[in-house]
N, C-alpha and C positions, 0 to 999 in steps of 0.2 A: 504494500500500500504506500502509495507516495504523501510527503508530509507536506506542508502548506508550501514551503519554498520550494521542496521539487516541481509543487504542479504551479506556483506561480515562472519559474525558468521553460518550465512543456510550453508555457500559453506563450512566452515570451517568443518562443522559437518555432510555432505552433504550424506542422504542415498538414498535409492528411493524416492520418494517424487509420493504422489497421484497426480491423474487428478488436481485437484483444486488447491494443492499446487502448483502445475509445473505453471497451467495457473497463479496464482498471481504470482511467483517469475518472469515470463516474462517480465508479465505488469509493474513491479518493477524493473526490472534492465534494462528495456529497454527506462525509462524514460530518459528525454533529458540531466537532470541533474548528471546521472549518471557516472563514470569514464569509460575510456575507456581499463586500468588497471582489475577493478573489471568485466568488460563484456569478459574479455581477461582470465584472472579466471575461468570465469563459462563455456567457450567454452573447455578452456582446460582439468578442470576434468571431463568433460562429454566425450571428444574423451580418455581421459585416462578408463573411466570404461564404458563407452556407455550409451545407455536410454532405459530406459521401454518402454512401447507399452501406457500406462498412461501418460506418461512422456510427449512421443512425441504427443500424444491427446492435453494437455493441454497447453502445450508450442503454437502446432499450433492455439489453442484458444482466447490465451494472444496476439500474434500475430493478430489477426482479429478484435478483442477486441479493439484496438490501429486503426485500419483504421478508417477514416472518412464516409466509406461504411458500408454497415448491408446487411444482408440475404435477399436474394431470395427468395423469395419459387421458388418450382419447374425448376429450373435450372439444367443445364449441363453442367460440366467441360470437356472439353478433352486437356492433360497436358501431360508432360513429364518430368525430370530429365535432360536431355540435356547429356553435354560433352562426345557423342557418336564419334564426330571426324571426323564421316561421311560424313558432309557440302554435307547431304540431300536438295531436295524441301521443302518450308515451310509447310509439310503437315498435321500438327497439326490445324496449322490455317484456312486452305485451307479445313479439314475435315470439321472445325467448321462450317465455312462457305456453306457448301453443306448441314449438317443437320440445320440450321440454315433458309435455304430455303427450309428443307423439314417439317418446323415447331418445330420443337424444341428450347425449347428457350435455347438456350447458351451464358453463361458467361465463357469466358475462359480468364484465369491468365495464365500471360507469361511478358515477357521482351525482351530488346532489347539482340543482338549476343552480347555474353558472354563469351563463349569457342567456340561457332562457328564463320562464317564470317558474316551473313544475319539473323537475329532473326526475332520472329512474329512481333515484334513490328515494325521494320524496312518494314517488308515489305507490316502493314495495313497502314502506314507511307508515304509507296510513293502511295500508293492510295486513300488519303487524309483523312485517321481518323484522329481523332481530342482526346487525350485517356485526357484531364482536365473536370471531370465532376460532378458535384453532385449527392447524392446519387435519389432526384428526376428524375436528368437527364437520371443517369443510369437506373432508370423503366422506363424512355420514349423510350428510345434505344430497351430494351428487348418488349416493347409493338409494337412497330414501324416496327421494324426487326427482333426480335428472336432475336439479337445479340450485347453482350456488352465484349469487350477486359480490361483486369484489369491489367492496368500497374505496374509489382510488385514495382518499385522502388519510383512511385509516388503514388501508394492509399497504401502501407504500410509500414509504415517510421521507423518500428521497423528496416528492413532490410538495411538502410542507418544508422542508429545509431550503427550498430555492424560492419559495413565496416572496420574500422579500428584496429579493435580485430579481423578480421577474418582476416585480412595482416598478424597480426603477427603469426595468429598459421599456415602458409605456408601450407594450405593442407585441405582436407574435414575436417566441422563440421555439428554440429547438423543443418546448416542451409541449409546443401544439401540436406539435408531429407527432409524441411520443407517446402521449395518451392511449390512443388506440392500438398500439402492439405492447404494451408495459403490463398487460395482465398476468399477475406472481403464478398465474396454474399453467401458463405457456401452454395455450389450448394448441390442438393438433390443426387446427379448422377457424377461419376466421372470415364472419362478413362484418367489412368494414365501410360506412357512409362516409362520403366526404360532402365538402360543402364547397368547393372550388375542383373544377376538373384540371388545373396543374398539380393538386395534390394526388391523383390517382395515380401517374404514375412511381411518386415516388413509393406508396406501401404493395407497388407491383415489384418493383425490383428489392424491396427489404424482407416480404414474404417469400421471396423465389430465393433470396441469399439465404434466408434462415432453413429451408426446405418445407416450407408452410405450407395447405392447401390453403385457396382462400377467393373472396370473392367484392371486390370492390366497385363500388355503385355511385354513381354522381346522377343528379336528376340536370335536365335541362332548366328546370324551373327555379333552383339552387338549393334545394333544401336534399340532406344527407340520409337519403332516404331513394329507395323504386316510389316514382311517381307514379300520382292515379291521375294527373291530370298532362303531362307533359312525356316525351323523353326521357329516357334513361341510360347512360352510357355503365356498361357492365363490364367488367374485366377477370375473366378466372384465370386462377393463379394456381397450375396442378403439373409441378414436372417443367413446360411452358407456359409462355404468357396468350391467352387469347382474348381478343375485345367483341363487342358487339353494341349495337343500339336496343333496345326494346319500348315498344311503344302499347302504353296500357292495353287499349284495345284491340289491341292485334295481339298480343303474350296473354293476355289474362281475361279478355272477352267486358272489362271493366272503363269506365271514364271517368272521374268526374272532378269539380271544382276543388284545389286542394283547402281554400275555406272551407270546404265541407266537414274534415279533419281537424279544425283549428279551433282555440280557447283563446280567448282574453283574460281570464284569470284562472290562478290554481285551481280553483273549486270547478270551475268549468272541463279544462284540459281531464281533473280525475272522473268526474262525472261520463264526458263523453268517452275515456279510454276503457272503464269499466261497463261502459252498454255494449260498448263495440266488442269489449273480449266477452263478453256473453251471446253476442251475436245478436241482440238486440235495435241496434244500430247497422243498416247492411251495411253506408257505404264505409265506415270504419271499419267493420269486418272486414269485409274486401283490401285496404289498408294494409289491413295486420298481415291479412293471407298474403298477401305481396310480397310482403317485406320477411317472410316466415320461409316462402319459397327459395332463394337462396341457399341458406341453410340446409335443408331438406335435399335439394339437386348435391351439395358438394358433400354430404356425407351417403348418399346414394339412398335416403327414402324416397326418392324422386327423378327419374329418369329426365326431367324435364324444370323447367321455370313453370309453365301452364299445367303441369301435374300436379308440382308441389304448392300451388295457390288451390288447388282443387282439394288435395286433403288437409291444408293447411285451413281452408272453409269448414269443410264439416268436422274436424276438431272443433272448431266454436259453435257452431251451432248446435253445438248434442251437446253442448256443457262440458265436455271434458277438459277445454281449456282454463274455464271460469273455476272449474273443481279442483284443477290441480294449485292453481293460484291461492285457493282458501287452505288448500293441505301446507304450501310455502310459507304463507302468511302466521302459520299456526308452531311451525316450527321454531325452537327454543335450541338452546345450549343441551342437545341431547346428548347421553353417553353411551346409550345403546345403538348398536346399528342393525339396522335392520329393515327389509325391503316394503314397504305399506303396498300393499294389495287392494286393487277394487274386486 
């Protein structure tokens, strides 16, 4: 581990830096003891010249490294970039939650509203998760229900130690990028939203470095989500990289106004996100199922995008997604494990 003045002489002389390098220098300046000056340093030359596709591998490494959590096998992230603006339904979480009941076991990284008004964390929150857990606990949770939420600000504390080097540099750093691949369970499988289509390629080339499957979406309408009302540029990351356009109505038989999807306040966003995971709401069903399909295609319950909206549908509407939600919602600091059966 290098100590404040080795990593203040690296920044000084600071060229690319390999995978390994980037991940030690993380783990090293992210230390607790470290200045909040010299963290204010290394955000700054890196928005001054940018980062490799190594860089940012290894950075999000050092970062995972530092949790109190460890790897999954076999998981599935479904994430996003956030500050789309849109003050959408929570349908990241709400996908999670439908593949989650369709068997897949999902860990999904997120936090509380940020740049929005209702985040995921707020609203597994008002449905009684509970996100303080061990990493024992968290395999009881993925064995129990397929589903464990990974509080960014609590299971990875590199991200509270640079809070105050990221106030000063007033604007994106390396840790807008970092969010969405910094999940401590290092799922096998990740769809990730972006909110600018220059950002897609870069978590195309840091999922292909790390040897990720994964599946990256930017809407044409700008929100980090498959649109039900625009475009959607899709990227799978499996082995190679391949792109595509998909347009609602023609991939999912679906259209509609993405105000139809939207809140103006907290109490509204959970209101409309819990009709729609009950199926209650179609065009937010619909929504979900989109955004659920993903998922579904890149762990193979789904041959297709327009297959996996079609079971990703009738999961909510027979309840099973709304059910497994109250089983999550109920779940406490267990010490038994053990599988719950319908």
């Amino acid at each position: 581990m290098l100590s404040e003045t080795e990593i203040g002489i690296k920044l000084s002389r600071m060229g690319p830096l390999s995978m390994h390098e980037a991940e030690e220098l993380m783990v090293s300046i992210a230390q607790p003891e470290i200045s909040t000056e010299t963290r204010y340093e290394f955000l700054a030359m890196l928005r001054e010249r940018g980062e490799t596709t190594g860089e940012l591998s290894g950075f999000a490494s050092g970062i995972r490294k530092l949790s109190p959590l460890t790897r999954i096998p076999g998981t599935t992230d479904i994430v996003g970039t956030g500050a789309d603006g849109k003050r959408t339904i929570n349908v990241s979480t709400a996908a999670a939650i439908v593949c989650s009941a369709l068997g897949l076991k999902i860990a999904k990284h997120g936090n509380r509203a940020v740049t929005g008004i209702f985040g995921s964390a707020d609203f597994l929150e008002k449905n009684g998760y509970q996100f303080d857990f061990s990493q024992r606990e968290a395999e009881n949770r993925i064995l129990r229900v397929n589903f464990l939420f990974v509080l960014a600000n609590l299971h990875n504390p590199a991200f509270g130690r640079f809070r105050e080097a990221r106030k000063r540099i007033r604007g994106e750093t390396v840790f807008n990028l970092l969010g969405p691949i910094t999940n401590p369970c290092d799922p096998d499988r990740s769809v990730i939203g972006c909110n600018a289509p220059n950002k897609m390629s870069v978590y195309e080339r840091v999922l292909h470095r790390l040897g990720k499957e994964g599946v990256i979406v930017c809407s044409e309408d700008g929100i980090d989500e498959v649109s039900p009302s625009a475009p959607t540029r899709v990227s799978f990351v499996n082995g190679g990289i391949f792109s595509k356009t998909i347009d609602p109505m023609e991939e999912f038989g679906m259209k509609f106004d993405i105000d139809e999807v939207t809140g103006t306040t907290p109490e509204e966003i959970y209101s409309k996100t819990m009709s729609s995971l009950s199926g209650d709401n179609e065009k937010g069903a619909s929504f979900i199922a989109m955004n659920a399909s993903p998922a579904l295609l890149i762990s193979n319950a789904a041959g297709s995008l327009g297959e996996g909206y079609n079971i990703a549908l009738k999961c909510i509407k027979t309840k099973r997604a709304l059910a497994l939600l109250k089983r999550v919602g109920s779940l406490g600091n267990d010490s038994e494990i053990g599988e719950i059966h319908d």
